[in-house]
BALOBA-1460 file (C-alpha; in Angstrom, 3 decimals):
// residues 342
<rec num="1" residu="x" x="99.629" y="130.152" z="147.475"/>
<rec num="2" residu="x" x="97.545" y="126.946" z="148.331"/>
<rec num="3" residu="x" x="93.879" y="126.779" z="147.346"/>
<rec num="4" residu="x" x="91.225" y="124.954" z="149.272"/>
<rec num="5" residu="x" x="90.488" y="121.563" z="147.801"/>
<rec num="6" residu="x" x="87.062" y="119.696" z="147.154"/>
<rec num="7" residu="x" x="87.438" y="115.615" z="146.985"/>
<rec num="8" residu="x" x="84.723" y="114.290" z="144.561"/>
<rec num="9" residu="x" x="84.024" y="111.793" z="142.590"/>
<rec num="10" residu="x" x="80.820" y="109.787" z="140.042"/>
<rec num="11" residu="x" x="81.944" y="106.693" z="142.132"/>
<rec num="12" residu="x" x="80.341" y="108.204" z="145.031"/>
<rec num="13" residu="x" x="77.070" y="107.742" z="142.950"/>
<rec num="14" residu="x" x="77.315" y="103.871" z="142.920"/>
<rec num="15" residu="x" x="75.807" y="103.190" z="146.633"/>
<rec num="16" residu="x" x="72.358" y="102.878" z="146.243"/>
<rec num="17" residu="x" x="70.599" y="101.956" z="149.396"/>
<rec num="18" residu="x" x="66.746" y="102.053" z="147.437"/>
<rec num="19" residu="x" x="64.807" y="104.191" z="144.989"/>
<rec num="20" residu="x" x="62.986" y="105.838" z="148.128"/>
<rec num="21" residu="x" x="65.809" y="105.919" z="150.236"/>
<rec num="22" residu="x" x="66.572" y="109.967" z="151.566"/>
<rec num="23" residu="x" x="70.075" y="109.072" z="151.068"/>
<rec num="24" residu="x" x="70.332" y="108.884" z="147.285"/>
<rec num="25" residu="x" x="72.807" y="108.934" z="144.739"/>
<rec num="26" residu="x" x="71.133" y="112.473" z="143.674"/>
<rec num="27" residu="x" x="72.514" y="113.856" z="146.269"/>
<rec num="28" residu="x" x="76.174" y="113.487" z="144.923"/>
<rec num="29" residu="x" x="75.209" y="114.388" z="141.132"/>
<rec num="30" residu="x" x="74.106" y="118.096" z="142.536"/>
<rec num="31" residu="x" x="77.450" y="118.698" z="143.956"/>
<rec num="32" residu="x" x="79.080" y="116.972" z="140.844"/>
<rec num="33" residu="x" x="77.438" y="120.018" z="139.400"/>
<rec num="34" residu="x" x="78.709" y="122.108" z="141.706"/>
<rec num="35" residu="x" x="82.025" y="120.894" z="141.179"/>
<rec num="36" residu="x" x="82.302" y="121.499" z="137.500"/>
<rec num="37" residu="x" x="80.910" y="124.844" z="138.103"/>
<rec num="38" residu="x" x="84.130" y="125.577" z="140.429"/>
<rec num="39" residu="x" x="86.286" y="128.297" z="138.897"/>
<rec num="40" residu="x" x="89.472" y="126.139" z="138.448"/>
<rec num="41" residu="x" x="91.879" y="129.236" z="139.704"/>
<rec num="42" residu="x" x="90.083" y="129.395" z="143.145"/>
<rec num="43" residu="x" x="89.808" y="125.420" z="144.077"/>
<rec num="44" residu="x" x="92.297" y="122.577" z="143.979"/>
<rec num="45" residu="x" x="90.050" y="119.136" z="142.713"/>
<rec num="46" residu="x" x="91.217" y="116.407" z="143.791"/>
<rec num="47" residu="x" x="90.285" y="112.476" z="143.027"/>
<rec num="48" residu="x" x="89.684" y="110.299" z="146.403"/>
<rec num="49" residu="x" x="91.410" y="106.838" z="146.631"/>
<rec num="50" residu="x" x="90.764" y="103.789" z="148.567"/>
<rec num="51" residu="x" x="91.026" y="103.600" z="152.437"/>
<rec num="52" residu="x" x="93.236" y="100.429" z="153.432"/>
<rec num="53" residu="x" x="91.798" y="98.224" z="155.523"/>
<rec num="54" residu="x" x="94.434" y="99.151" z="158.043"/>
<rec num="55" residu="x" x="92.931" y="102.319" z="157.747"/>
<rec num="56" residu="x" x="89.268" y="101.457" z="158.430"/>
<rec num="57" residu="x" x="89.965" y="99.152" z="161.097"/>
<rec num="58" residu="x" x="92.198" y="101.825" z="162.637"/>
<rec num="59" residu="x" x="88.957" y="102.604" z="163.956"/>
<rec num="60" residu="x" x="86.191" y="100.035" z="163.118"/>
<rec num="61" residu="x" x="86.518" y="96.265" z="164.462"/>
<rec num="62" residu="x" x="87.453" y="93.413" z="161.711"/>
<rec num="63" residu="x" x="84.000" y="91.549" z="161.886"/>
<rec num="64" residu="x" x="82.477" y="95.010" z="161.076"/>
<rec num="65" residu="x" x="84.521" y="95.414" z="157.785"/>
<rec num="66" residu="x" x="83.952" y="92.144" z="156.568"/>
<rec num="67" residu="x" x="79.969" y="92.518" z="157.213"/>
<rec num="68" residu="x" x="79.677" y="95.681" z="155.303"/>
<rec num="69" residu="x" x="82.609" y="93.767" z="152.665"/>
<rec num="70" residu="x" x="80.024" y="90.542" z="152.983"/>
<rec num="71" residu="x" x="76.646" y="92.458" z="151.640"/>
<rec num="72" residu="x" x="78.504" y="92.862" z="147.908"/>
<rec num="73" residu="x" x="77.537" y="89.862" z="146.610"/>
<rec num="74" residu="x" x="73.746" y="90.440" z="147.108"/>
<rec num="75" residu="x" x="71.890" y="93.361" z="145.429"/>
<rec num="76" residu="x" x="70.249" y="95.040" z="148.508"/>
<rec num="77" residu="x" x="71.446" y="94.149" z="152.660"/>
<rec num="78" residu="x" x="69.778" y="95.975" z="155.323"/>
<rec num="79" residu="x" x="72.189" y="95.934" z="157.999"/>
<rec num="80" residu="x" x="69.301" y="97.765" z="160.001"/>
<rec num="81" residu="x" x="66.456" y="99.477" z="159.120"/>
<rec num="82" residu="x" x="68.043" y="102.483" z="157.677"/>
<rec num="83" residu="x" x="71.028" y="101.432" z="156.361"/>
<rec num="84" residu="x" x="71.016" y="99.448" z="153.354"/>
<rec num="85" residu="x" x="73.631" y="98.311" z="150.904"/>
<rec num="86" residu="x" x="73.840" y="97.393" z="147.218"/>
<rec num="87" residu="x" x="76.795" y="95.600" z="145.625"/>
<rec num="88" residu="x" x="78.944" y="98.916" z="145.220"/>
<rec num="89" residu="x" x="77.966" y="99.695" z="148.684"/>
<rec num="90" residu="x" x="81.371" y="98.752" z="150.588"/>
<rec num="91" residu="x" x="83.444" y="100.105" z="147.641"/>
<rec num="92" residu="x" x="82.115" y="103.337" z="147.586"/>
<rec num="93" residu="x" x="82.050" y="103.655" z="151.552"/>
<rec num="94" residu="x" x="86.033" y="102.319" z="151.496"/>
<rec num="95" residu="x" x="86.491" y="105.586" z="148.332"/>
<rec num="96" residu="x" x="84.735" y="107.843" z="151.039"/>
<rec num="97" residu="x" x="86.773" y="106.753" z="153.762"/>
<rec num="98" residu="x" x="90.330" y="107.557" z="151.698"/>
<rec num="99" residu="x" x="88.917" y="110.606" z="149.799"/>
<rec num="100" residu="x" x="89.086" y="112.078" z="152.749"/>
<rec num="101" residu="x" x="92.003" y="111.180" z="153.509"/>
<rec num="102" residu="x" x="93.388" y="111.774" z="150.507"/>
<rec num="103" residu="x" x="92.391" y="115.687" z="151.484"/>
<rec num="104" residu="x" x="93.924" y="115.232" z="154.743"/>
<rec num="105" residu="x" x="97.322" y="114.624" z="153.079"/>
<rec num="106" residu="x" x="96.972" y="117.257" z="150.461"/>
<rec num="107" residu="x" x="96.455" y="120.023" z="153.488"/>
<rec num="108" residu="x" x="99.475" y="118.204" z="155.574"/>
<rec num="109" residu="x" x="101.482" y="118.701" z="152.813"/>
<rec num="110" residu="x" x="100.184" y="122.439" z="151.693"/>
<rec num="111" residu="x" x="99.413" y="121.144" z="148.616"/>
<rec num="112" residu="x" x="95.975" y="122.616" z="149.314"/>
<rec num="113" residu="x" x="94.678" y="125.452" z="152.460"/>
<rec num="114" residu="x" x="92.078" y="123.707" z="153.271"/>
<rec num="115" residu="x" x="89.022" y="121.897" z="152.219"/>
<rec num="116" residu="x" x="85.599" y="119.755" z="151.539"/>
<rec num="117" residu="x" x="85.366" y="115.875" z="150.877"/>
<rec num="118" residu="x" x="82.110" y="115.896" z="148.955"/>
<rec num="119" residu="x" x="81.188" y="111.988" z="149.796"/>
<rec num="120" residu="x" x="78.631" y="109.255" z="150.122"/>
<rec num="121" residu="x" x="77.611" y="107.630" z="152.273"/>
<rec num="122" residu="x" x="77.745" y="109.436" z="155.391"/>
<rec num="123" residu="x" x="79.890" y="108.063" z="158.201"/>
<rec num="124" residu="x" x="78.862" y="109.919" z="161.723"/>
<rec num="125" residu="x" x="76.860" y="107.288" z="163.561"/>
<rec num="126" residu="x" x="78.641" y="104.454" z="162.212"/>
<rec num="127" residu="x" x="80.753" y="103.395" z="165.944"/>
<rec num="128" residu="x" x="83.476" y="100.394" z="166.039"/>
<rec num="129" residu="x" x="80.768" y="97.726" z="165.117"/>
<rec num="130" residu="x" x="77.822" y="98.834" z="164.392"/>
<rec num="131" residu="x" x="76.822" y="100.233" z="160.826"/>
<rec num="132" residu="x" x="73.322" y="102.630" z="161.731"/>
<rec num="133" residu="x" x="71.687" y="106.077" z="160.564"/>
<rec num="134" residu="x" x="72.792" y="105.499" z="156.537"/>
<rec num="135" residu="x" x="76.422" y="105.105" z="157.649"/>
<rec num="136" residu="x" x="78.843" y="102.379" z="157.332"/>
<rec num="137" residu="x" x="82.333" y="103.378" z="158.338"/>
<rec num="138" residu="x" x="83.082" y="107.001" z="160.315"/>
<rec num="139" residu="x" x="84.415" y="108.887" z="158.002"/>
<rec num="140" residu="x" x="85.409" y="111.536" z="160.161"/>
<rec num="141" residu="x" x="86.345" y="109.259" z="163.128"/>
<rec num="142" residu="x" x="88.655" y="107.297" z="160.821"/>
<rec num="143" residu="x" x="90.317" y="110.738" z="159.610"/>
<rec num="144" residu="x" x="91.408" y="111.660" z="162.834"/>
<rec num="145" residu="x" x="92.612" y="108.148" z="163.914"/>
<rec num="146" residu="x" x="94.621" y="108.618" z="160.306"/>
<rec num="147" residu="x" x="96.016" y="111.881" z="161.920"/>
<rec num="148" residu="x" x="97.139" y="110.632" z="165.233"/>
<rec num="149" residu="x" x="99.292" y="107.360" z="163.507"/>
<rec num="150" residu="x" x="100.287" y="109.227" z="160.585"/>
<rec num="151" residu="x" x="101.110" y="112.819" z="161.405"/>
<rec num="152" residu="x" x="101.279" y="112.686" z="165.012"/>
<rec num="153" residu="x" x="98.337" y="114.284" z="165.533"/>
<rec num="154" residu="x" x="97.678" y="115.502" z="169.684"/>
<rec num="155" residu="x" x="95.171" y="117.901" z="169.443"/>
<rec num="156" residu="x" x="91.954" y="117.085" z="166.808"/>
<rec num="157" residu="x" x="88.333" y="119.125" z="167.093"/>
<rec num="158" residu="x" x="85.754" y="117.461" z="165.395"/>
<rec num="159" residu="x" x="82.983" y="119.674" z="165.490"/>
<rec num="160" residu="x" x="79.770" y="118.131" z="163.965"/>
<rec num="161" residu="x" x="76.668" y="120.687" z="162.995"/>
<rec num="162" residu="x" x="75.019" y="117.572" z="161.927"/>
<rec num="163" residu="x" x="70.862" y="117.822" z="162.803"/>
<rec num="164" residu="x" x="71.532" y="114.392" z="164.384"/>
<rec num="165" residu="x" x="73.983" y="113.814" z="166.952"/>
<rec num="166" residu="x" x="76.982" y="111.914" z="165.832"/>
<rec num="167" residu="x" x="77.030" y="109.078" z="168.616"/>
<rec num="168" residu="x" x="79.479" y="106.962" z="166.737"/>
<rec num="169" residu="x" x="82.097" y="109.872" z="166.718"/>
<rec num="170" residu="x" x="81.314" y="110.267" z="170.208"/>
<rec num="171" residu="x" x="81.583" y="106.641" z="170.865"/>
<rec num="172" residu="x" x="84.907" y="106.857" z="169.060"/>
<rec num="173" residu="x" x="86.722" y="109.293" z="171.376"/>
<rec num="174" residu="x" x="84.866" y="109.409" z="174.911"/>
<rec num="175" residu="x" x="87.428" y="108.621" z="176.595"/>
<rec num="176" residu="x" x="90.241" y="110.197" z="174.705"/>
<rec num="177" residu="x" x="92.001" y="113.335" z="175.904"/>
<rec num="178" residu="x" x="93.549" y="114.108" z="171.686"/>
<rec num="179" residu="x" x="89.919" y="114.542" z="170.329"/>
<rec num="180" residu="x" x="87.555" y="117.580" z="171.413"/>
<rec num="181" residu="x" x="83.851" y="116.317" z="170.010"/>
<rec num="182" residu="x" x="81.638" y="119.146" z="170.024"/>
<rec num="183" residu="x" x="78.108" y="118.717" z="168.410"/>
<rec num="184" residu="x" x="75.139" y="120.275" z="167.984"/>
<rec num="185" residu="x" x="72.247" y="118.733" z="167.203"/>
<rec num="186" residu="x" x="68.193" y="118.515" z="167.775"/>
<rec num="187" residu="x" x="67.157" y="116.823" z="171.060"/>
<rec num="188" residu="x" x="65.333" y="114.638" z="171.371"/>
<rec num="189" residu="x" x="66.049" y="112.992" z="168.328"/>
<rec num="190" residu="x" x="67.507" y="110.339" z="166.206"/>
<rec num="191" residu="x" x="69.800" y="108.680" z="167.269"/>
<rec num="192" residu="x" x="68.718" y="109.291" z="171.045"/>
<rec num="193" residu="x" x="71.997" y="110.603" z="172.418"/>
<rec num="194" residu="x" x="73.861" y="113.726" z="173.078"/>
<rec num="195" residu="x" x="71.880" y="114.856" z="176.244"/>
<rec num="196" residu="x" x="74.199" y="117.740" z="177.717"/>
<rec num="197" residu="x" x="75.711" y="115.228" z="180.591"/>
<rec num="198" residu="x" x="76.961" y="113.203" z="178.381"/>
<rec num="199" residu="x" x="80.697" y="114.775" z="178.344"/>
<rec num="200" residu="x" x="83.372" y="111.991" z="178.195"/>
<rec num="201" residu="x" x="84.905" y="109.452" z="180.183"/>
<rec num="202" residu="x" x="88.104" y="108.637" z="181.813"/>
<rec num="203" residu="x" x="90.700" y="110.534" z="181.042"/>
<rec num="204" residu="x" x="88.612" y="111.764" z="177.928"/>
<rec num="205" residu="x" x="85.860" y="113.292" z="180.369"/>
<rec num="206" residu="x" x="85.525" y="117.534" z="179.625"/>
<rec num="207" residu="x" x="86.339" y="116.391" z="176.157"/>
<rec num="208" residu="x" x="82.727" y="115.694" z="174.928"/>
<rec num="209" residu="x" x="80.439" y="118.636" z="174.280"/>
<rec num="210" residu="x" x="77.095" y="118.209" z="173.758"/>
<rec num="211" residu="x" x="74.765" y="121.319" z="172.816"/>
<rec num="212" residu="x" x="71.613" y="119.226" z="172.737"/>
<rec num="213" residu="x" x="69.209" y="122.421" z="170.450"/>
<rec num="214" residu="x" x="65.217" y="122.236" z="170.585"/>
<rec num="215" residu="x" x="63.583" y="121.952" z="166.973"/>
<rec num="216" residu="x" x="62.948" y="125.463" z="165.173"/>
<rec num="217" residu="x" x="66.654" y="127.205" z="166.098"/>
<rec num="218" residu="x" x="67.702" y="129.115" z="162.824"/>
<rec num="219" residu="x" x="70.726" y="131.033" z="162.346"/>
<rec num="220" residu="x" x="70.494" y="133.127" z="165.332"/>
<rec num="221" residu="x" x="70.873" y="130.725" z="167.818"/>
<rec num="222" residu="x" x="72.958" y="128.215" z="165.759"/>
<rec num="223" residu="x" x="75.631" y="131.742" z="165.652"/>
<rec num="224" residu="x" x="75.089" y="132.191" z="169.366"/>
<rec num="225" residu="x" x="76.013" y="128.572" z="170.168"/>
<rec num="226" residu="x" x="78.925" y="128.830" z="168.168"/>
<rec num="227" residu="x" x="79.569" y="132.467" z="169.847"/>
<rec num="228" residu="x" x="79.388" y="131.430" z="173.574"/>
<rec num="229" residu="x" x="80.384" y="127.599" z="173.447"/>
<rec num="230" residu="x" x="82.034" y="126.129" z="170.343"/>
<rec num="231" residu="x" x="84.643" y="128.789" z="169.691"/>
<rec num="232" residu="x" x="85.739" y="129.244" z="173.507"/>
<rec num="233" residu="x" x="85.792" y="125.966" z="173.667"/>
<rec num="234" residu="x" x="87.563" y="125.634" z="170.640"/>
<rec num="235" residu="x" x="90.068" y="128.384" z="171.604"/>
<rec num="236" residu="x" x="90.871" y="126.819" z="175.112"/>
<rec num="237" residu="x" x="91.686" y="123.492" z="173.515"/>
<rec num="238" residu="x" x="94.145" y="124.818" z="170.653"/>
<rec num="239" residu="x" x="93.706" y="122.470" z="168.149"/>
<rec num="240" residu="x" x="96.369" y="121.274" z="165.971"/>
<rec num="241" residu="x" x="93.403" y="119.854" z="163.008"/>
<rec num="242" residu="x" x="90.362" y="120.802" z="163.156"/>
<rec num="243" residu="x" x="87.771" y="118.274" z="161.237"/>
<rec num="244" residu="x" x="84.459" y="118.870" z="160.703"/>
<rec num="245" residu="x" x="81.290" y="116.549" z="160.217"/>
<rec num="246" residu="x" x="79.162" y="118.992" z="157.798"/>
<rec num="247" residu="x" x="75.559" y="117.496" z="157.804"/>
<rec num="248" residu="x" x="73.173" y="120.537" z="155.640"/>
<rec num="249" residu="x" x="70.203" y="118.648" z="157.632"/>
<rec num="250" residu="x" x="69.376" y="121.803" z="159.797"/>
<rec num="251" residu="x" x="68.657" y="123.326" z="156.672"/>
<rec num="252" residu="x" x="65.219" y="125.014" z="156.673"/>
<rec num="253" residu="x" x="63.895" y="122.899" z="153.415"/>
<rec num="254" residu="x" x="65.252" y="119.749" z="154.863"/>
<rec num="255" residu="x" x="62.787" y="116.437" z="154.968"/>
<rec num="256" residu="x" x="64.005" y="114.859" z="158.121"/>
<rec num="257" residu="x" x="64.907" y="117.958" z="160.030"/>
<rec num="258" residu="x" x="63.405" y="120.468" z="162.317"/>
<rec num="259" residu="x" x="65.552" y="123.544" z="162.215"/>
<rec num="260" residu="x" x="65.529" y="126.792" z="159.993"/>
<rec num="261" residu="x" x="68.983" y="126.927" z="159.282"/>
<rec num="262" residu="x" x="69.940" y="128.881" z="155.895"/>
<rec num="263" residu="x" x="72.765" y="128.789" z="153.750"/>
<rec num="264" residu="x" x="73.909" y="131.739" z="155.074"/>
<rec num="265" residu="x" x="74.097" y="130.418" z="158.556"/>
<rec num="266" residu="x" x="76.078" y="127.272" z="157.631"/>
<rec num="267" residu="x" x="78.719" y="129.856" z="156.122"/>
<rec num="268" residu="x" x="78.951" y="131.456" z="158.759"/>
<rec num="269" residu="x" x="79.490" y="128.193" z="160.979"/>
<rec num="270" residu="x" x="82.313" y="127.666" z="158.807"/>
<rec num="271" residu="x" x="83.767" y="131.262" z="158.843"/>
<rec num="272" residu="x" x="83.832" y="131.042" z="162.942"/>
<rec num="273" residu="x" x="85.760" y="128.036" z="162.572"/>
<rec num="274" residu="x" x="87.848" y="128.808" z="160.083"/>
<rec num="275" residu="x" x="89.000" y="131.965" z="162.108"/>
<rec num="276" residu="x" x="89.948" y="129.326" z="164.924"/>
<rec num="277" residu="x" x="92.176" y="127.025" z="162.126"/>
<rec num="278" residu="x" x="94.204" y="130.504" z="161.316"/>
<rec num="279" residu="x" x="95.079" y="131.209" z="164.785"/>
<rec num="280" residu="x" x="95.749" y="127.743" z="166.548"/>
<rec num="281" residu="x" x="96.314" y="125.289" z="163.272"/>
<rec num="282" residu="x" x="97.954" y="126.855" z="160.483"/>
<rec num="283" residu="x" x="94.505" y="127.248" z="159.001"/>
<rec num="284" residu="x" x="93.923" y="123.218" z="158.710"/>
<rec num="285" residu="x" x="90.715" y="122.673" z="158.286"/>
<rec num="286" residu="x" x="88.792" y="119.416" z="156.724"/>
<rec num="287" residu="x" x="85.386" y="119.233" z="156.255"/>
<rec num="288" residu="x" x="83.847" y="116.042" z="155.029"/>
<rec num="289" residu="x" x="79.709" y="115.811" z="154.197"/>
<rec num="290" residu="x" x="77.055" y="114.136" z="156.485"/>
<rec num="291" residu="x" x="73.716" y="114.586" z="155.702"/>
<rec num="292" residu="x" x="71.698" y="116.848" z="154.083"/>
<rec num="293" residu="x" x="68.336" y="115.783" z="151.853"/>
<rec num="294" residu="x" x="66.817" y="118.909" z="149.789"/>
<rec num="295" residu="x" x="68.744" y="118.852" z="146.895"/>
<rec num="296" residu="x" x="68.730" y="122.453" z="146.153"/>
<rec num="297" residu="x" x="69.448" y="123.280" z="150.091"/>
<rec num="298" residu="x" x="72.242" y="121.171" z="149.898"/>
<rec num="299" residu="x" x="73.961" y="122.502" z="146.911"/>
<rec num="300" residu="x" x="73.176" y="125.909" z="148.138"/>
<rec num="301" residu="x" x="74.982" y="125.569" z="151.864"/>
<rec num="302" residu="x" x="77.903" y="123.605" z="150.346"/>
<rec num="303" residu="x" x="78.093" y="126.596" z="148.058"/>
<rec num="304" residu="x" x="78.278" y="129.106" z="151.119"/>
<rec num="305" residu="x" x="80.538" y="126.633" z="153.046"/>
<rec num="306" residu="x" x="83.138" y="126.887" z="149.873"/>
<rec num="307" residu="x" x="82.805" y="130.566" z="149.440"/>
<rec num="308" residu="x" x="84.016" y="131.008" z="153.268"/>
<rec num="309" residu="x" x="87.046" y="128.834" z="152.847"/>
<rec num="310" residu="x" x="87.978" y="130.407" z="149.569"/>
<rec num="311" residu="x" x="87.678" y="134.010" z="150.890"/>
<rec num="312" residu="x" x="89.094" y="132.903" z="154.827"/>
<rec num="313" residu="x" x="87.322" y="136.156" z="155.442"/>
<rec num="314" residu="x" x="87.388" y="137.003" z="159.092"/>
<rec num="315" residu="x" x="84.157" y="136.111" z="160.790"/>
<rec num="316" residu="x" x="81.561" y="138.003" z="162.003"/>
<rec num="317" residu="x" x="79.464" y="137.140" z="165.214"/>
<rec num="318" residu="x" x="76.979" y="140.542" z="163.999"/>
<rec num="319" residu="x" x="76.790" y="141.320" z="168.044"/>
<rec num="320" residu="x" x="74.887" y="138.619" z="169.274"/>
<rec num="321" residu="x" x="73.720" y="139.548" z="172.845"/>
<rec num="322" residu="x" x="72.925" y="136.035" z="174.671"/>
<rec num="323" residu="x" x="70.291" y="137.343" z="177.116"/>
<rec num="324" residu="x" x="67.854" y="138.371" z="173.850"/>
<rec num="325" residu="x" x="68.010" y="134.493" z="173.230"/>
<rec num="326" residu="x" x="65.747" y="132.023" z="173.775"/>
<rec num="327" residu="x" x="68.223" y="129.260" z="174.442"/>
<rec num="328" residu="x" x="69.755" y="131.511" z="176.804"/>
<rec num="329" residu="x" x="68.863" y="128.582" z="179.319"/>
<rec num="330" residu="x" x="70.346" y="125.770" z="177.666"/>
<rec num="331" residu="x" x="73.629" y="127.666" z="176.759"/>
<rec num="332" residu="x" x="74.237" y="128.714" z="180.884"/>
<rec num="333" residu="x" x="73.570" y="125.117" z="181.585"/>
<rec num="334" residu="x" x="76.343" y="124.029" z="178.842"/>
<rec num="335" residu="x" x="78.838" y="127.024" z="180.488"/>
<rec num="336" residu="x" x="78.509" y="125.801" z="183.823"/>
<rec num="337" residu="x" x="78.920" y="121.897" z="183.382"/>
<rec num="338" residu="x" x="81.904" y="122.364" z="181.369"/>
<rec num="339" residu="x" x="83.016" y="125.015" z="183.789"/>
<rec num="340" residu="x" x="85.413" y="122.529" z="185.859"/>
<rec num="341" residu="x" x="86.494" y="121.260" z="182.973"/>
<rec num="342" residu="x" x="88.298" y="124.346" z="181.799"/>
């Protein structure tokens, strides 16, 4: 029987964007840890390789890969005020790019159930030419373009628990009808987008769904988001893949977040949508890591995240009632917008 896989590698460790810079190469040597702590029966490890450049411009313009190519032959490049590069810098983003989809072929195949591209940098609010947010290619955005060419992909859920909204996802697929975006996120916050109106385009509008969460929401009301509006959702849709943008930044030790998340609630974020994979997508389900910057918070919820997909226990939603909630408000509001979309 296929295992779920984890995609890692000490290549990821090479970006270093500045000895004071949140996303560090730390970050990678906890999960490294992690990794080697695996027990070898349960998990499938498998070594990333390099996205083409086909690949990345499957989703991100030519002038914006040879930028981000441009900045290796000087030490440091700020390509804004949060994202800076070092000489490894494109490498290592190109290695994230194709580890995960080097985990996307390894589930298309049933070489592996399932699985978590442990990578660096992060890719959500990189959009078709614009590096931003400590991300210089979409990971996740290119993964699902990958799908579609490659596999014939029609129906992809990204769903992106992220504590910042992923706008260059978003940006990605607003107006395509293949790609449900779902994301919660805090509001108002970095980047600035996400507002609940924001819900597609074209013949991609309904296909956008914003849950725009007020700082301070812990498990509770992450589960009853995920209760009342991501797994409908998800269930109406029927996806085919279902990739997900894991950033541990809702954590409750997290630096540049404002939620109480736990590990446990992250788990069960992944058990709710792992329940979804079995029923509509032969259990396919690709996560690949966002942010996340408390070191011991981070290995902790990737830990809980892993333990769900190894056990593909069935989930629990431990009776959630929505009118005890305090976001009660906010999830009507999502209900009824998306309500003629249905």
């Amino acid at each position: 029987m296929a295992k779920p896989a984890v995609v890692i590698d000490p290549a990821y460790l090479k970006h270093l964007p500045g000895d004071s810079h949140p996303e560090r190469p730390e970050r990678i040597q906890v999960l490294l840890d992690l990794a080697n702590a695996l027990e070898r029966e349960k998990f499938n490890l498998l070594v990333p390789r390099a996205a083409t450049r086909a690949e990345i411009e499957g989703i991100h313009e030519p002038a914006h890969v040879r930028l981000v190519e441009s900045t290796s032959a000087v030490n440091h490049y700020a390509l804004d005020g949060d994202t800076i590069t070092s000489r490894d810098s494109f490498a290592v983003s190109v290695l994230a790019a194709g580890g995960f989809l080097r985990l996307l072929d390894s589930i298309a195949a049933k070489e592996s159930s399932s699985g978590f591209a442990l990578v660096r940098p992060p890719g959500h609010h990189a959009s078709f030419n614009r590096a931003m947010g400590f991300c210089l290619f979409n990971t996740i955005a290119i993964g699902a373009a990958y799908l579609k060419k490659q596999y014939g992909a029609k129906k992809i859920l990204i769903m992106d628990w992220d504590v910042h909204h992923g706008n260059g996802t978003q940006d990605c697929f607003y107006e395509d009808p293949s790609v449900l975006f779902i994301s919660t996120h805090q509001y108002p916050y970095y980047p600035g987008t996400g507002a609940i109106n924001e819900v597609g385009a074209g013949p991609g509008e309904g296909y956008t769904i914003n849950i725009p969460l007020p700082a301070g929401c812990s498990d509770q009301e992450y589960m009853e988001v995920f209760q009342y509006v991501v797994i409908p959702a998800a269930e109406r849709f029927q996806p085919e893949w279902i990739l997900v943008s894991a950033g541990f930044d809702p954590h409750r030790r997290d630096p540049l977040g404002g939620m109480r998340v736990s590990e446990e609630g992250f788990g069960g974020m992944a058990d709710a949508l792992f329940g979804v994979a079995r029923r509509f997508s032969d259990a396919r389900i690709a996560l690949a890591l966002e942010g996340g910057y408390d070191l011991a918070a981070l290995s902790n919820s990737v830990a809980a995240v892993l333990s769900a997909l190894e056990q593909e226990k069935a989930p629990q939603n431990g009776g959630l009632r929505l009118s005890d909630s305090r976001i009660e408000p906010l999830i009507r509001r999502v209900l009824k917008l998306h309500e003629s979309y249905q």
